[in-house]
C-alpha positions in Angstrom: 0.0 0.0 0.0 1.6 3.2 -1.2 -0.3 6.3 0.9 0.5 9.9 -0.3 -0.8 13.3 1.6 0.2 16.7 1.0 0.8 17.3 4.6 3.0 15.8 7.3 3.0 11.7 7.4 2.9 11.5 10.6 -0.6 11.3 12.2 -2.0 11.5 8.6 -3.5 8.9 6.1 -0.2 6.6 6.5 -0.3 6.1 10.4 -3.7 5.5 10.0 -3.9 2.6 7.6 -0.6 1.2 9.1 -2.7 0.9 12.2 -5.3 -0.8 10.9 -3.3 -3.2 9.1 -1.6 -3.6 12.3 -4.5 -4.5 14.7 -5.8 -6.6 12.1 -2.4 -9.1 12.6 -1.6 -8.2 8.7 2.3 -7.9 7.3 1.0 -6.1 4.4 3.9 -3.4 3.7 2.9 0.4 3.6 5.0 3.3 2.4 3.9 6.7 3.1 5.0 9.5 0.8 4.3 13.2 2.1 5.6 15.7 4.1 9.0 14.2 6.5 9.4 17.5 8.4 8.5 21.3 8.9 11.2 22.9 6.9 10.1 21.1 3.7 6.6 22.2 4.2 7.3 26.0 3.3 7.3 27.5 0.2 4.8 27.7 -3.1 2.6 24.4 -3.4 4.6 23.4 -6.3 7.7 23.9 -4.9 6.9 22.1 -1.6 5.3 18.3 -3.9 8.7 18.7 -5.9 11.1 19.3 -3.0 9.3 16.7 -0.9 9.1 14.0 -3.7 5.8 14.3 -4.5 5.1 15.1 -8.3 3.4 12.5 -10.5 6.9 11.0 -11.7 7.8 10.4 -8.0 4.6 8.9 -6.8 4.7 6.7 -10.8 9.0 5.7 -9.5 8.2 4.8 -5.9 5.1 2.5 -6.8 6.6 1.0 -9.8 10.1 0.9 -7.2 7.6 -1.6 -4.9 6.2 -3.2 -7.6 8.9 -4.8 -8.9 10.9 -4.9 -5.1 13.5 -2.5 -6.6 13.8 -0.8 -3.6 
């Protein structure tokens, strides 16, 4: 599962599903793409997706990365 916010991935979308998938007994693997800090969340909206890794192409790289266990 490959969960992507535009905001910080901690307490967000991520931590929740992992949570789930954790009191459920599951080992499904979850990587959560977003925001890893506060310094990378300044700047114009644009600026902050490609400084944090989160255009299209990134999001396309990382799940085709998992996909095919190239990570």
């Amino acid at each position: 599962i490959v969960t992507v916010e535009d905001h910080s991935i901690y307490g967000g979308l991520g931590s929740i599903v992992s949570e789930i998938i954790a009191r459920h007994g599951s080992s499904i693997p979850v990587t959560c793409m977003g925001l890893k800090g506060f310094a990378e969340g300044y700047g114009s909206y644009e600026d902050v997706k490609k400084r944090n890794g989160l255009g299209k192409s990134d999001i396309f790289e990382m799940t085709m990365r998992l996909a095919t266990g190239a990570m």
